[in-house]
C-alpha positions in Angstrom: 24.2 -41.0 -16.4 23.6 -37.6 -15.1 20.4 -37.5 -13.1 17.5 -34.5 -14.5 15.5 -34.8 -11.3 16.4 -32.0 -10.2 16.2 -29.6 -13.3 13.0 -27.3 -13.2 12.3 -25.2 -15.8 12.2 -21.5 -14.8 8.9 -19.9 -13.8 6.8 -17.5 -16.0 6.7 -13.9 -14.9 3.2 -13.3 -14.5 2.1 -17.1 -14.3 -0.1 -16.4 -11.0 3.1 -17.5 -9.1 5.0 -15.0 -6.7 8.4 -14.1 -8.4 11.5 -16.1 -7.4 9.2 -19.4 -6.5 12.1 -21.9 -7.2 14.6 -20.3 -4.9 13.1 -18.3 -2.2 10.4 -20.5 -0.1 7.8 -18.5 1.4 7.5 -18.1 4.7 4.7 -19.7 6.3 2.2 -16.4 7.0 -1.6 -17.0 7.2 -4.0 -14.9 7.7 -3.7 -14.8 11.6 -0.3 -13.1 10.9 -1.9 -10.8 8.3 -4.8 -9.6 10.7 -2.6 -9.3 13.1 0.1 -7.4 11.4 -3.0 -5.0 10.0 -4.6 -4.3 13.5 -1.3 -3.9 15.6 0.8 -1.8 13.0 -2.2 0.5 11.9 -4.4 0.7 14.6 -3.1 -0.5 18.4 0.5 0.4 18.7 -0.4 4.4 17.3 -3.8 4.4 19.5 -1.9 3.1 22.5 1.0 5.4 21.9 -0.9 8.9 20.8 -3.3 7.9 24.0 -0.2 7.9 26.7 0.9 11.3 25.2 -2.2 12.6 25.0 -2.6 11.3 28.8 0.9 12.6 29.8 1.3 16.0 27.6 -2.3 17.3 27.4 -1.0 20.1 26.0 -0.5 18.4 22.7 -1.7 19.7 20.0 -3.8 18.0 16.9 -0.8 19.2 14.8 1.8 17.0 17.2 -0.7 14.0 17.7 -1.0 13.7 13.6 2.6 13.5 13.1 2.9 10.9 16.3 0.7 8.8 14.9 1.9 8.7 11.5 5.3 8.5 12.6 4.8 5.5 14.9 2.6 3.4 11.9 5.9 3.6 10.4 7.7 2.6 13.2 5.2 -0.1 13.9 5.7 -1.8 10.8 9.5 -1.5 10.3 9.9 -3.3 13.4 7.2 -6.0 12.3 9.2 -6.7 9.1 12.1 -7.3 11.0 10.6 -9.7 13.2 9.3 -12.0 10.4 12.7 -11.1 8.8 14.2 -13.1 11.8 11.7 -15.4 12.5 11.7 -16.9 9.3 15.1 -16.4 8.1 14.8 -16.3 4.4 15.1 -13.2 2.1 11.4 -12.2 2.2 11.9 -9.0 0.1 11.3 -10.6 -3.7 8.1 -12.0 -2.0 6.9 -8.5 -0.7 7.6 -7.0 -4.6 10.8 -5.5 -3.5 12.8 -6.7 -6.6 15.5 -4.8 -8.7 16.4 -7.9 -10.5 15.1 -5.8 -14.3 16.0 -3.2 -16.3 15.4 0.4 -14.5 13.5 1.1 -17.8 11.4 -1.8 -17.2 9.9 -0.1 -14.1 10.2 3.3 -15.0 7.7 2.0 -18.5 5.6 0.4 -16.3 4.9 2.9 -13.9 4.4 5.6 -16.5 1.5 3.1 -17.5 0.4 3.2 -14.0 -0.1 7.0 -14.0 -1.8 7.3 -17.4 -4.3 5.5 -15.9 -4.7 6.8 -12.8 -4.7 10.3 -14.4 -7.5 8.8 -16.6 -9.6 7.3 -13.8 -9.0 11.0 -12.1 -10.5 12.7 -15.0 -13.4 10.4 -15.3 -14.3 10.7 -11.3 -14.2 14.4 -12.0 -16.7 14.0 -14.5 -18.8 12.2 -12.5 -18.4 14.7 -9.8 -19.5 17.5 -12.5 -22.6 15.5 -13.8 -23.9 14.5 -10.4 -23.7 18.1 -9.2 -20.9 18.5 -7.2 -18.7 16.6 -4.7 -19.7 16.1 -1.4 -17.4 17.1 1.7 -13.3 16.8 0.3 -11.3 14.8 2.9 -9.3 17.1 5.0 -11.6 19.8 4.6 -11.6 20.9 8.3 -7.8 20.4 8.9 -5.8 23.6 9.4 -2.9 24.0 7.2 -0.3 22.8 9.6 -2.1 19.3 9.8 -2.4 19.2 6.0 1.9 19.9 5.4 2.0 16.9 8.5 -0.6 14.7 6.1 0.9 15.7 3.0 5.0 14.9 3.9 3.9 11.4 5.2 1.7 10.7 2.2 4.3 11.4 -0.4 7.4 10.4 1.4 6.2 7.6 3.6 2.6 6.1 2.4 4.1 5.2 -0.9 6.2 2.7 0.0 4.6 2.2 3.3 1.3 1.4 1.9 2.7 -1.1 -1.2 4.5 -3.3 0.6 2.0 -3.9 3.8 -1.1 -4.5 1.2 0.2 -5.5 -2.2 3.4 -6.7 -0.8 2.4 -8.8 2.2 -1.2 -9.0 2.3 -1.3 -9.5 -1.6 0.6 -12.2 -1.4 -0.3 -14.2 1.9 -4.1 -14.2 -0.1 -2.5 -15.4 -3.1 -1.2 -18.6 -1.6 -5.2 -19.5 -0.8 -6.4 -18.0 -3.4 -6.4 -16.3 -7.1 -4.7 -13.5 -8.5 -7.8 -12.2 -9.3 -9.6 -12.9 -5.6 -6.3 -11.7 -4.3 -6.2 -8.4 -6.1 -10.3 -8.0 -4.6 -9.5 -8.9 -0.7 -6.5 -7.0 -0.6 -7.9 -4.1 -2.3 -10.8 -4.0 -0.1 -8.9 -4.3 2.9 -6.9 -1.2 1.5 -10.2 0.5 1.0 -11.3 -0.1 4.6 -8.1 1.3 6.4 -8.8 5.1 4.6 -11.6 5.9 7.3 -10.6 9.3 6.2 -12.7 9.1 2.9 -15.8 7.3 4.6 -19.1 8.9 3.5 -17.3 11.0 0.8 -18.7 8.8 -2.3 -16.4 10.3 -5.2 -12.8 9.7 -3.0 -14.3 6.8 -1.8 -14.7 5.3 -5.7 -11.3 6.5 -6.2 -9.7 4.7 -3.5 -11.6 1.4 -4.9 -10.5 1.8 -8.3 -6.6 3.0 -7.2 -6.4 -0.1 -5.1 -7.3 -2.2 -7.7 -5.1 -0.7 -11.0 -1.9 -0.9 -7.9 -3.1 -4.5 -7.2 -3.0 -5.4 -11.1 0.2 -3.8 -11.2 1.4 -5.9 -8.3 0.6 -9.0 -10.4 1.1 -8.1 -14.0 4.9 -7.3 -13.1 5.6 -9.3 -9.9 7.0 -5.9 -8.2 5.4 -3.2 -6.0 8.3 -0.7 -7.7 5.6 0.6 -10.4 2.8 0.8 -7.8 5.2 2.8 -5.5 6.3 5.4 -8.2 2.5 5.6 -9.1 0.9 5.9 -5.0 3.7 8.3 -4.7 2.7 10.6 -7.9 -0.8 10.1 -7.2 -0.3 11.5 -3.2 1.8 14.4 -4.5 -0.9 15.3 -7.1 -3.6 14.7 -3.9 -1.6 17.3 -1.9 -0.9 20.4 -4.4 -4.9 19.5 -4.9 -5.2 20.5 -1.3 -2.7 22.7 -1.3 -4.5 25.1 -4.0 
């Protein structure tokens, strides 16, 4: 008699599970590796590096230092996600969101979801501005224009993808293995709140961030996959920087 111990029934999308539970284990990250993943690839390695240039080229100026840092956070964490890729050995890319495995016109329905709502929480926030009497100080107001192209082509070509699969990619789903879906979606949405230091004391971007962070998080879980949340960060930043731009 053939034995059925084996047989497992296949697991629901959206069951609070990370996709691909039956065939890809998860590697063993806690939150020692998330903080620090967070602190080094956000915060030490571009400090350290932007400080020694600043130390050895003085001459520098804010323009260069902008794109230095930006460009080595994206160094930083490339070369983090290749050292768990090696450490643990397994294909960690369905458990970061990076799946293909539907329908292009799965993702492309569900991201156009993500943007009607994000252009509706934009709308009310502007509202909000209007009946409180006006926004306080925009983010970036003091840059010069140079520094605002330098902001603008690493938020829409970088941040993106970038910024999904550190938070709802990685973080999201090292809190989900302690936690709920729901609990999940909150930590890691605050944690994405508290590394935009740019929009501290501005109350209306400030809301906006809170609420992006959470529809992106949502997203994350509704569909298993980041890919909506990417196309959505990425029209949302491109929106953000003709904004600025005008």
């Amino acid at each position: 008699m053939e034995s059925t111990q084996n047989i497992q029934e296949p697991e629901e999308i959206g069951s609070g599970q990370p996709a691909h539970a039956a065939s890809a284990p998860l590697p063993p990250w806690d939150m020692y590796t998330v903080a620090v993943g967070l602190f080094s690839g956000y915060i030490l390695v571009p400090l350290l590096v932007s400080n020694i240039l600043t130390l050895t080229a003085p001459f520098l100026e804010p323009t260069y230092e902008i794109f230095i840092q930006q460009a080595t956070t994206f160094a930083s964490w490339v070369a983090i996600f290749f050292i768990l890729a090696w450490r643990y050995r397994s294909n960690i890319l369905p458990w970061l969101g990076v799946d293909f495995s539907r329908s292009p016109g799965y993702y492309l329905k569900e991201a156009i979801h993500v943007i009607l709502v994000m252009l509706t929480m934009m709308v009310l926030v502007s509202l909000w501005i209007k009946w409180t009497g006006g926004a306080s100080e925009r983010p970036y107001e003091s840059y010069t224009s140079n520094e605002l192209r330098i902001i603008s082509f690493f938020a829409i070509l970088m941040a993106p993808v970038l910024e999904e699969v550190v938070f709802r990619g990685f973080v999201q789903t090292t809190f989900h293995k302690i936690s709920t879906p729901v609990r999940s979606v909150i930590f890691t949405c605050l944690l994405f709140l508290l590394f935009h230091g740019t929009y501290y004391e501005k109350i209306q971007a400030l809301v906006y961030v809170l609420l992006l962070g959470l529809v992106l998080g949502y997203w994350r879980e509704r569909t298993q996959s980041i890919i909506p949340g990417v196309i959505g960060h990425l029209f949302n930043n491109a929106l953000a920087s003709w904004v600025l731009f005008r």
